[in-house]
Structure formats: C-alpha cells, structure tokens
N, C-alpha and C positions, 0 to 999 in steps of 0.2 A: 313761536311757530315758524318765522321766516329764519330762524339760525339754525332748527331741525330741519326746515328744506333745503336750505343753502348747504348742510351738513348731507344731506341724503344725494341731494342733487351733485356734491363732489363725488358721493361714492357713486353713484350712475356713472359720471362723464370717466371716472376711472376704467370702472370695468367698459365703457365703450372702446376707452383707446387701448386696452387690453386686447381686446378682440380686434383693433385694429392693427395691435402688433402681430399678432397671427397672422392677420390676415396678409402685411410684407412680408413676415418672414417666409411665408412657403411658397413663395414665387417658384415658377418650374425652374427645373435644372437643365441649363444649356451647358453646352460646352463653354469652358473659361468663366462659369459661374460658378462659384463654393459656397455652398450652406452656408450660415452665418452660425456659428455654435454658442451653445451657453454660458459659458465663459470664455477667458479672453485667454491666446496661446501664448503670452507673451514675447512675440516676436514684432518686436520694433524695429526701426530705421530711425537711421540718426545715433544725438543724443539724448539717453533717458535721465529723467529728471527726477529726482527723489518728490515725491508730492507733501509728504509729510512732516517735510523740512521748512521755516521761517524765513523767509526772503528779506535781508533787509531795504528799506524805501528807496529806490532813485529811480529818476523818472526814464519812461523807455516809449519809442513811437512808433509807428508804424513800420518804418522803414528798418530798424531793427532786423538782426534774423532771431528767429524765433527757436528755440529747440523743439525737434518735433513731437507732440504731446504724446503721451500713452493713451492708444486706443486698442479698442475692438477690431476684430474683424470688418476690415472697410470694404465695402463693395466697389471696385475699380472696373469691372465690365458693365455694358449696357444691362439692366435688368426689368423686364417688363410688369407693369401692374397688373397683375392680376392674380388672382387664391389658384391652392391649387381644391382637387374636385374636394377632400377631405373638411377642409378648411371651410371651401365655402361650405357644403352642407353645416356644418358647424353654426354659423353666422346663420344660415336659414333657419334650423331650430330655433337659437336665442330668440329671431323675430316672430317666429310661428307661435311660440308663447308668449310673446306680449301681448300676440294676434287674440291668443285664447283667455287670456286672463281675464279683459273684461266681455268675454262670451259668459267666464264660468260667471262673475257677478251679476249680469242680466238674469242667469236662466234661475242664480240665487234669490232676487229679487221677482221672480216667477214663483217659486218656493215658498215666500210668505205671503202670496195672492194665496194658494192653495192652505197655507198654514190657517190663516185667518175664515177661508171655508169650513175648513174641521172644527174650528173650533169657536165657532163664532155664540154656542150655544155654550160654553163654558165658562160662565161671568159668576160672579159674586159670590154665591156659596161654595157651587160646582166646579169652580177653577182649578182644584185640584186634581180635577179629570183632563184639565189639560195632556194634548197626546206631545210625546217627545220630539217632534218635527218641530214645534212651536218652543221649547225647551231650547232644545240647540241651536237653531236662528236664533235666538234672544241671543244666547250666550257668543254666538260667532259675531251680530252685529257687533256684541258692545268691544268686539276684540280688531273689526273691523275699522275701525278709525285711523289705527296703527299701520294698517296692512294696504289699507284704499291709500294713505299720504305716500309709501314705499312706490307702490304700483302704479300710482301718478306720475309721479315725478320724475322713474326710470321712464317711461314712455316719452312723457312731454321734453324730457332733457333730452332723452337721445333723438327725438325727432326734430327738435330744435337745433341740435348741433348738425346733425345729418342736411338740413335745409341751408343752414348757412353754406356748408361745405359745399352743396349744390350749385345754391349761389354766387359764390365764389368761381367756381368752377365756369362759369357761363357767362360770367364779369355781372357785375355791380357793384354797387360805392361802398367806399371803406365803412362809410358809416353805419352800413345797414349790416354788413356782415359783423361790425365792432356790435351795432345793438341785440342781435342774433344770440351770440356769441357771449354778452352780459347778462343775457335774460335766463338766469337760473330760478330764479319765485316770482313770484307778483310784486313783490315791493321791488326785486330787481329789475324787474323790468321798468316798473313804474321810473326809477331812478335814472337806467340808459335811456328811457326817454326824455328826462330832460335833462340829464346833462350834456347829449348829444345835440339837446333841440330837433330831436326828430319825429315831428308830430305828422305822423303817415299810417299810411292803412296798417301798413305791417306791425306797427304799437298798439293798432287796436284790435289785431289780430292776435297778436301775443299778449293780452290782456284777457281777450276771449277764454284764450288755451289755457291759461293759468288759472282763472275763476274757475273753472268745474274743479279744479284741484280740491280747494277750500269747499263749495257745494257739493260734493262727491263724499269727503268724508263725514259731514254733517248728515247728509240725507241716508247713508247706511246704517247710522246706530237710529234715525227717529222712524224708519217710513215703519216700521213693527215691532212695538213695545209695550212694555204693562206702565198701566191707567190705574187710578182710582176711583174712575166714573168715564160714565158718556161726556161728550163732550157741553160745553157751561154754556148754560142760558137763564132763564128769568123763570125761577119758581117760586109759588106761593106757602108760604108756611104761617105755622103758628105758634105759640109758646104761651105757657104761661101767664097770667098778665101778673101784675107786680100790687095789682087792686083784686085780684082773687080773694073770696070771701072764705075767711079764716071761722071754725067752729065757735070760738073764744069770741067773733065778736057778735053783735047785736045788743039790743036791752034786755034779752035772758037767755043765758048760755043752754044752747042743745044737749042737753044733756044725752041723748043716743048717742052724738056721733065723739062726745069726748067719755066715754064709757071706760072702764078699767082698758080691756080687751082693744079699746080704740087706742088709746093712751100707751097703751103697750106698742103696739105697731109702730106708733109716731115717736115713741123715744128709741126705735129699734132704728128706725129710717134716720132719725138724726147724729144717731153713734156713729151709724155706715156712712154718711159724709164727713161727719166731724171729726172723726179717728182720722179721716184720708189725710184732711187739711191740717191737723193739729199739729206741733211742734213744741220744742221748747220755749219756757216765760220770758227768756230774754229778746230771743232775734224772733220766733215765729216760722223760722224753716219748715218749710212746709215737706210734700213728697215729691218725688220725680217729677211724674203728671201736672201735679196742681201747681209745681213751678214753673209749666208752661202754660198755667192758662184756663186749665180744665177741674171739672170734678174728678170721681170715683166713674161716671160712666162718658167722659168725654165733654159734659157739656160747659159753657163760655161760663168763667167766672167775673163776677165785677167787683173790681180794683178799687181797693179804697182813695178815694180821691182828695188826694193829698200827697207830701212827703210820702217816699220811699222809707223803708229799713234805716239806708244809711245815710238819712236825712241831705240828701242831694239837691240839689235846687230842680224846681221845678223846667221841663221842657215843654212851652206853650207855642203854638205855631201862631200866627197872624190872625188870626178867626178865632183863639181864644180854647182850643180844642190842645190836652195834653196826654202827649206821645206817652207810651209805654213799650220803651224799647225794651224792659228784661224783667219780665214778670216774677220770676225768681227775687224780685227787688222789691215787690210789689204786696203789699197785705191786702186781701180781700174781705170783701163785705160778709159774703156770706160762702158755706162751704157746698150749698147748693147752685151750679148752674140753671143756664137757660136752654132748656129742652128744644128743641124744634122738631114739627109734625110738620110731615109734607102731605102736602093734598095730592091724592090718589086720581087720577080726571079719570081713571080706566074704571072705577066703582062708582062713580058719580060725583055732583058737584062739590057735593059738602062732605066725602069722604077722606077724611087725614087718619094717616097714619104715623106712630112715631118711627119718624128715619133717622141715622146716622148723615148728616149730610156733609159736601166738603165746595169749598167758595168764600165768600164775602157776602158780609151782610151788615144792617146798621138795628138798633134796638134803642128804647129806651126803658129804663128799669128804675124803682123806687126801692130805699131801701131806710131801714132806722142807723143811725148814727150816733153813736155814745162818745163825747168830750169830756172825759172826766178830768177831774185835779189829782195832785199829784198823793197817792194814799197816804194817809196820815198816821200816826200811831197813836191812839186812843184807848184809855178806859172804861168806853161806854161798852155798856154791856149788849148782849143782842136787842134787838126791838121786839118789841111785843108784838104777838099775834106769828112772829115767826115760825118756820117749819123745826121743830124738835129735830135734835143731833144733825142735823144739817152744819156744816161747818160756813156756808156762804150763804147770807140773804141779801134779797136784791128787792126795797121797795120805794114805791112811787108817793114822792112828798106831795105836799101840797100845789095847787092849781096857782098859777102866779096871777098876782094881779090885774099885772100886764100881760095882755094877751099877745103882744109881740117875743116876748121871752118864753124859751121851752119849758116843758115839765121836766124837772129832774127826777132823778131816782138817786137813792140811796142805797151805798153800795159799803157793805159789813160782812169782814173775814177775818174768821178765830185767828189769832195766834196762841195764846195759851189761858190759862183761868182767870190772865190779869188784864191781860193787852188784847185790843185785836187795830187790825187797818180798817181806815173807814176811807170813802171818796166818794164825791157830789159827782151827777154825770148830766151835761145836758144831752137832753134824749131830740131829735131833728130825725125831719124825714126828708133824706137828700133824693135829686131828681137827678139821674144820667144819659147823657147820651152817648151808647158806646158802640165803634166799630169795630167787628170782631171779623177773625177768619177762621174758616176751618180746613183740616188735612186729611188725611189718611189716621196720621195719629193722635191727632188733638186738636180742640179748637183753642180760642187763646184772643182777647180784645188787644187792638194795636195802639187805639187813642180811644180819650170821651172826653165829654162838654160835659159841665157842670149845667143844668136846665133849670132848676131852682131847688132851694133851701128852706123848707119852711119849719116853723116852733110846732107849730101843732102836728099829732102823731095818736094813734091809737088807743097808745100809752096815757092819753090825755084823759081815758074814762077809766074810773076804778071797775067796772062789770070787766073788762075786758083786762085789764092789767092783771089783778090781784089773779085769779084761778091760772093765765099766761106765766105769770114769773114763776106763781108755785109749782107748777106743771114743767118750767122749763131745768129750776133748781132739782125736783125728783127725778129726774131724767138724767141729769148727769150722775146719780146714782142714790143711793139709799144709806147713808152712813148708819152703825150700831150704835156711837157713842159721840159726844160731844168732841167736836177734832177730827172727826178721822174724813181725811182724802175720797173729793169724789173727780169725776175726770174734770170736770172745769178745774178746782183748785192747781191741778197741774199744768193748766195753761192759760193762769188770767195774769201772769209775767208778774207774780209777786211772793215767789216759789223763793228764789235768791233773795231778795229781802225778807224774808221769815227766817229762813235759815237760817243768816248774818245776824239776824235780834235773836233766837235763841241762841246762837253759841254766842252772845255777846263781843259780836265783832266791830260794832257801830256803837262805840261809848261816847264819839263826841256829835254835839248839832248838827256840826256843818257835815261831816259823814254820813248822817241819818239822815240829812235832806238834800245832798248828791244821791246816796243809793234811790231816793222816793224817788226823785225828778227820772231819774234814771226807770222806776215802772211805771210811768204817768204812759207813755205813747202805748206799752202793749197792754197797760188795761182798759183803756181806750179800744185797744182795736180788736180783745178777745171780748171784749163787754158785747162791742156792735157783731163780729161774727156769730158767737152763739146766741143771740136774741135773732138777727136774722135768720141763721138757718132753724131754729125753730119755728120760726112764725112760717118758712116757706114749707118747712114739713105739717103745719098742720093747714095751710092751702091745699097741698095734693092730697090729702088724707079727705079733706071734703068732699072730692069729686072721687075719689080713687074707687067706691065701689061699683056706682055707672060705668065709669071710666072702663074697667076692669072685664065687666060685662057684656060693654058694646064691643071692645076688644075681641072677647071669645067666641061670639056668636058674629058679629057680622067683621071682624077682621080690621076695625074702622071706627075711627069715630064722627059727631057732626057737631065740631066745637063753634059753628057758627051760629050755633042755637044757644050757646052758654057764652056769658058775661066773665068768664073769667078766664077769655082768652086776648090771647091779642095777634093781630097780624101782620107780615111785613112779607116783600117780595127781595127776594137775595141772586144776587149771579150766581149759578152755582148749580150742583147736580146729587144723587142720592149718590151714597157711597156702593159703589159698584165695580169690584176688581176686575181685572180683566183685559187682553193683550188685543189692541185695536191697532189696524192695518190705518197706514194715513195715506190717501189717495195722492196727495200732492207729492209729501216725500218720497212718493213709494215712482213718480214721473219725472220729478229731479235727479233721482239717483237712475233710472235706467239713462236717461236722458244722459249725465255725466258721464257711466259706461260707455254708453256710442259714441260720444266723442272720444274717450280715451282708445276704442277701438279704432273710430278714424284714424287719429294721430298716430297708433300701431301699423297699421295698412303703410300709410304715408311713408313712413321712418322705411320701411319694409320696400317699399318701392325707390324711395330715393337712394337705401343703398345700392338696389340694382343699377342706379343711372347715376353712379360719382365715381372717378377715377380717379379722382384730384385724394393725393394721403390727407390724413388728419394733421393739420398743421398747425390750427389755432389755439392759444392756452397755453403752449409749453412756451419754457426758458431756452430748450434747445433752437428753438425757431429763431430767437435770436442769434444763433452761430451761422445761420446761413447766410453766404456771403459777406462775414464779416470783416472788412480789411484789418479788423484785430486780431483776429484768431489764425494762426496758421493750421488748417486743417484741409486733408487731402483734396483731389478734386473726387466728384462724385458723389452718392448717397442724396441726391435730391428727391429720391422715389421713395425713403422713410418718412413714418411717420415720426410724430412729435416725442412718444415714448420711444419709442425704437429707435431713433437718433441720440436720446436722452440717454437710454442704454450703455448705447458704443463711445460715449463720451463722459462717461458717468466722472471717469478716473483725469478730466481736464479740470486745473484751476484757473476759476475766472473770476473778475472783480471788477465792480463798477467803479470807473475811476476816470481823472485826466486823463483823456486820450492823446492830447495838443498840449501837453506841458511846456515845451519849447516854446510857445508861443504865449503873447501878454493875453489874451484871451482863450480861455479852454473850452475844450469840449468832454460832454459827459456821453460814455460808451462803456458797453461791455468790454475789458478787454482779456487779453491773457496771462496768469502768472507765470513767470518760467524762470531760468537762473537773472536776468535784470528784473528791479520791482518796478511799479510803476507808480504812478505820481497821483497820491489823495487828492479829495476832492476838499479844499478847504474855503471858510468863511471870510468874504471879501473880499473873491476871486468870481469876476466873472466869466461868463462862459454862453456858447451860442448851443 
C-alpha cells in the first residue's frame, strides 16, 4: 500500500511541477524578454562539446575553465513571476476540481442515505426488487478504493508541497521544510519524523492529513453493502436432541409409526442424505457441500473424532479440544446434520421456527461408533435368520459379560458361493462437544471435545437391534438374487478388495492382509455413518407428522413441550440478505471527504500566496550556484523542471571536487573536455 502511494504520490508531485512549468514559462513579454521555445536553437557560445563522447579520467578543479555547456534558451533579462491570464485560469481549474472532487463524494455518500431508504424493505426473499440506485453504488463503492487512494494523495501531496513552498517562502528551518517535503504517505512521514528528530506539531499534523487517506478508502467500499443478516446478537434455538426417541425403540416396537408406508418415507429421507455424503470405498470423498461441513440442506455435520483420511496426527489445543482445519479431510458420523429452529419472540414464547441461520454456536451431540477389525476372508456361510438375497448382513452377537466391554456386531458380506468377508465391530456411543459456524453458504464445525465414551448403546437390546439392522440393510435396497449390489455394498470400502479376490489378484498372505488392513478404517467409518444416519432418520420420522402439522397451521412450533429437543443460545442472526447502510462508516467517510476538501481549499489558497518557483526535489536545484558547474548568470526565477529542461543536454557527475588536495570533497560537478577525479575507497573527504 505505502509503495502504491509513494508511486501515486510521484505521479501527483509530477503533474504539480508540470503545471508549475507552465506556470514560468508564460511570464508576460517585455521588451528584451524571448519566449523560451520548445526546443533548443542550437546556437551556442563558446566551445561545443560533443556529450556523447567518453572522457577519459583526470582530475580537474574548480578553477579550470570550463567549455561552455549546451543549453536552452537562457533567460538573461530580468523576468518577473508571474502567469500570464490564460495560464493562471488553467491552474484555477486544476484546483476548482480538487475543490469538487470530494463535494462529488459527500453528496455520493448522501446517495446511499437515500439508497438505503428505498430499499430498506427489500431483504431476504424480495432483494431482487432491489432498485438500480442501490445496484450501482454497490458497484461504484467497490471500485472506489482505487479512485479515493488516487484522489487523496493528489490533494494531500500537492497541498503539502504547496505549504512547504509557502514556508519556505516566509523563512523557517531547513528541517521542517526537509520534513514537508519527505512526507509523501504515512509511513513517510512517520520516517522524516524521526530521522530528522522532529517531534513537533507539524508531524502530527501531517500524520492527521495522511490517516483519512487510509480511513477514506476503507470507509467508501463498507458505510453501504450486502449482508447476510442483521447485524449478531444472542439467539435462542433449538435442534434436535441426539436422545430423540427413535420408533425402534421401547419394549414393543410401534408398529403404526414403522408401517410399510412409514418405512418407505424413512428409507426415502436416508438415500437423500446418504447419496449427498457417499463416495467411493477407498478414500470416502464426499461432495462439494459436505466437504465443508454441511448436509444436503446446510445443516453442521459431526466429524468423526479421530484420524483424518490421511491418517495425520492429531491437532489438540491446550484444553484438550481438536481443531478441524479441512473437513474435506474429515469423515463424518453421520450424513444427517444439526438443524436449528429459531425462536420466533413476534408469535410468542415458545414459537420456533426452522431458520437458516449464519454465526457461531457450540452443541453437544451423541452418536454410535463402529470399530471394526480388519475383514477377514471366510467360508462361513451367511447367519441364520438373515434377510434373503441381501448380499450384506449386519447382526448383534451376544451381550458380553463384562459390562465395561461393547456389544459387538457382526458384520457378513458375499463374495461369491464360496468366500465371503466377515468383521467384529465394537458398537460405542461417543459423546461430542462441537463448535460450529455458520455462512451464507454452509455451516461447518471448527473443533470438538471428546465428553465421554461409553460400551453401552441401543444396540445393547435385541427389541430394538434386530427390526433397526433389518430395516436399515432393506433400505439400502432390495437385491433379486443372492450377490447382487445394494447402495451400501458400494460404499462400505471393501468394493477394491472383492474385486482384487475375484480376479485373483491377492494370491499371496501377506498381500491379502495389506489390502484387508488397508479397508479396516473405511468399514469402520461407513459401518458408523449409515447406522447413524438411519437411526436420526427415524428420530424425525417420530415427530414428523405433529411436526408437519403445527408447521401448516400455526407456522410454528412449541418444542419446549417435547423431550426431544435440545437448546442452546449462539451469536449470530437468521439468514437475511440484504444491503444495510452503516451509520458509522457512512460519518467516517463524509468526515474523510471534508478534510480532503479542506486540504483542497488550502493547496488552492496557498497557491494564491507563493511567489517563491518550485524548487525542492529536483537534481537541477543543485546546479544553482554551483562553483562546479559553469552555467550562465540568471534563470533563478525557474522552476526545478523548467531549469531541468534547459539543462537536460549538461553532463554531470558526482565526484572529487578537491582532487589536488590530500583530503577531497564530494560535489556535483561538470563533465566537459578535462574528466574529473572518482571518488575512491580509502580517500577521505569533508
């Protein structure tokens, strides 16, 4: 930022001394004054010096004569400062639009006062009725960062140089016109203040002038812009609880609410997340969405707590809480999110609705967990009591002794009429606590804690196990014949090891028990996905017909009456699009205009009251008076380009000026037919 103002801030102080060569050159015409022309007549006095030619070294002093240089047109009569009428009008424009420039950005900034009135009624749905006034201020702000730094910098530089020159002009110390005259940005200035050590009003005046620079363009693209919400405060919601009572369970299954027709619904709702999240058996790549975080309708997924993908170490903070920097990395528990209803306060106390919201919040969620071993290739044949031409059954062995140890399940998938894979899985019911966020486009968990681990699970009663597994195996599909593919087979990551033993690609041990080791993690982690997301699809199917109900008629529901919600308070706001005026930026940035308009005025009056040419900054300034340089008398009324000009065609070099002498001096001086004398190492000099 500070090498584009230093860069902007040269092309300013250019076009100043531009207009300052104007402004000498058309001094009136008196008698024994000649126009000065635009190029050179070349008509010299003296001898002319070829410039183009190599000089070779020896040393030359002052006292030398010099041959006289090729120059310009020299002004040798008295010539007074001043424009002529043309000119100055010229120079009054330039400043009358600096005058105007930041007029036209106040009355812009009055503009989206008025924009944000029209349209203050066009949020969320209706945004697309936004009217075109609001349209093009959007689009001019965001173009205005560019055009506010341009606009600045011409004003503040040329007023700053303009004041030095003033300065100057009326006597004051070298220092302060030197730190004047430095202060191109805020870090330059910051700089000539202390390399000068000049800690005075005027460094913090020029400190002042330079801040709205940087506040000016920041407050143009923010004081009026599109939102995803009101602005964040503290709302109440609700979700799901994770202890929602499931149709499956009790000491005798409901038979109404797990009816064909229910049954149907609930393997319909599990395809439509589980399709979103599924991927291939190897890696588990999921979709766009759910690899930031989200289901099929936006809401927070929870991250299997453990290893990543690419078995990464673990990132645990100080509190024991681990970071989930790239959920893309990340396998999930289940392929259902965490909903949230916002409470409604405008319908009454206990009115929630489901919103879309966008913020931070924290939750805790329970889910099943499958650790299985690594599959094995077996001859046992399917288990008894299994579901016909199903190609994968999944059942629940015996209760262990130990009641500290899980219940396993058993987990049996065809391979062909001889072989199939078998694999033990212990079934845990994990406890998390996860902080998530949400956007505009998704929500997504950042970190969680592990809350506890326990053996005991649902799974632990056969009322509820046996009709859950079979109900969750028919739902991935209905095979005709012994073998055939339903959608789990295709993603319980043991799709490549089938293949590999049908074409007989794994003839030796140790290869058959790489490739196994190799689907232990993703049948692990499709085992715990699809038993989760079933089990939360027949949660909502419980409630879904009330649910659905109180929905249509009163708009609303009152989940404070039902056990199978849960509640938490999140920073944060309903999702609500929509271009919101910001009072503050919108008093910074007029605020920032008045001063730039000051500093215009100023610049604008000081050059009425400076007589004194532009002197400071150029290399020609050092020709003046130089007992090095043999150049005519007269031309002290040029400026620094316009001196620069008429001397363009002189060579000069910094060099020994006092070569003769055991101590040198360093000076400008002049090339001409004698050289002069380098400045070399181990030579001192005053």
């Amino acid at each position: 930022m500070d090498q584009a103002a230093n860069l902007t801030s040269g092309t300013s102080t250019t076009l100043a001394a531009v207009i300052q060569h104007w402004h000498h050159k058309a001094a009136p015409r008196k008698a024994g004054v000649e126009p000065l022309p635009d190029e050179p007549k070349r008509a010299y006095t003296g001898t002319r010096t070829d410039t183009t030619e190599l000089q070779p070294s020896t040393p030359s002093t002052p006292d030398k004569t010099f041959s006289e240089p090729p120059l310009r047109e020299w002004p040798h009569e008295p010539v007074p400062i001043t424009n002529e009428p043309v000119v100055e009008r010229c120079l009054d424009t330039v400043d009358v639009i600096l005058c105007l420039l930041p007029c036209v950005l106040i009355m812009k900034a009055g503009l989206c006062v008025l924009a944000s009135e029209i349209d203050k009624a066009h949020v969320g749905p209706s945004i697309d009725k936004t009217s075109q006034l609001t349209l093009r201020l959007i689009e001019f702000n965001n173009q205005l960062t560019t055009i506010s730094t341009i606009i600045s910098i011409v004003i503040v530089s040329t007023t700053v140089r303009r004041y030095a020159l003033w300065r100057a002009e009326r006597g004051t110390t070298l220092g302060e016109i030197e730190q004047l005259h430095a202060s191109v940005s805020l870090t330059a200035t910051f700089k000539a203040i202390w390399s000068l050590r000049r800690f005075t009003f005027t460094g913090v005046a020029l400190i002042f002038l330079w801040s709205w620079y940087y506040v000016g363009s920041q407050a143009a693209t923010r004081e009026y812009s599109y939102r995803n919400s009101a602005s964040f405060g503290i709302q109440s919601v609700a979700f799901l609880s994770p202890y929602a009572i499931s149709p499956f369970q009790g000491d005798q299954i409901d038979i109404d609410k797990v009816s064909p027709v229910k049954l149907t619904d609930m393997s319909a709702r599990y395809h439509l997340y589980s399709s979103f999240t599924a991927g291939t058996q190897k890696t588990n790549v999921q979709g766009a969405r759910a690899g930031q975080g989200a289901d099929i309708y936006g809401a927070t997924l929870t991250p299997w707590y453990g290893p990543a993908r690419d078995s990464s170490s673990l990132e645990f903070d100080q509190k024991e809480w681990l970071e989930i920097p790239h959920m893309s990395d990340q396998p999930v528990m289940s392929s259902i999110g965490t909903s949230l209803y916002w409470m409604n306060r405008t319908q009454g106390a206990n009115a929630w609705t489901p919103q879309k919201m966008v913020g931070s919040f924290t939750y805790e969620v329970s889910s099943f967990q499958a650790n299985c071993t690594a599959p094995f290739l077996s001859t046992k044949p399917k288990p008894k009591g299994s579901l016909r031409a199903v190609s994968t059954t999944m059942n629940m062995t015996t209760m262990p002794l130990d009641l500290n140890k899980p219940r396993e399940l058993y987990f049996w998938n065809w391979v062909n009429d001889t072989h199939s894979l078998t694999s033990t899985c212990d079934m845990t019911n994990v406890t998390v606590r996860i902080d998530a966020i949400c956007t505009a486009a998704t929500c997504k968990p950042t970190r969680m804690k592990q809350i506890s681990t326990s053996p005991r699970t649902l799974l632990d009663s056969d009322v509820f196990a046996t009709p859950f597994l079979n109900s969750l195996l028919l739902a991935c599909g209905m095979p005709q014949h012994e073998g055939d593919y339903s959608t789990f087979d295709s993603d319980n990551g043991l799709v490549d090891l089938k293949s590999d033993l049908n074409e007989n690609r794994l003839n030796s041990p140790s290869l058959l028990e790489q490739r196994s080791a190799e689907a232990q993690f993703p049948l692990s982690m499709s085992v715990t996905r699809y038993v989760n997301t079933y089990f939360t699809s027949s949660q909502m199917l419980s409630f879904e017909s009330s649910f659905q109900d109180d929905l249509a008629v009163n708009g609303s529901i009152a989940p404070k009456d039902n056990s199978d919600f849960g509640f938490l308070t999140m920073d944060g706001a309903i999702y609500n699009p929509q271009y919101s005026l910001s009072w503050p930026w919108l008093m910074m940035d007029i605020l920032s205009n008045v001063v730039l308009l000051g500093a215009a005025i100023c610049a604008l009056w000081l050059r009425k009251h400076t007589l004194a040419p532009d002197i400071f900054g150029f290399v020609s300034s050092l020709t003046r008076d130089n007992p090095n340089l043999r150049l005519p008398e007269g031309g002290s009324t040029l400026s620094g380009f316009e001196r620069s000009r008429r001397v363009k065609m002189v060579r000069v070099k910094i060099a020994d000026v006092e070569e003769n002498l055991s101590v040198g001096r360093v000076g400008l001086t002049q090339v001409d037919g004698t050289d002069v004398k380098d400045l070399e190492k181990g030579r001192t000099y005053y």
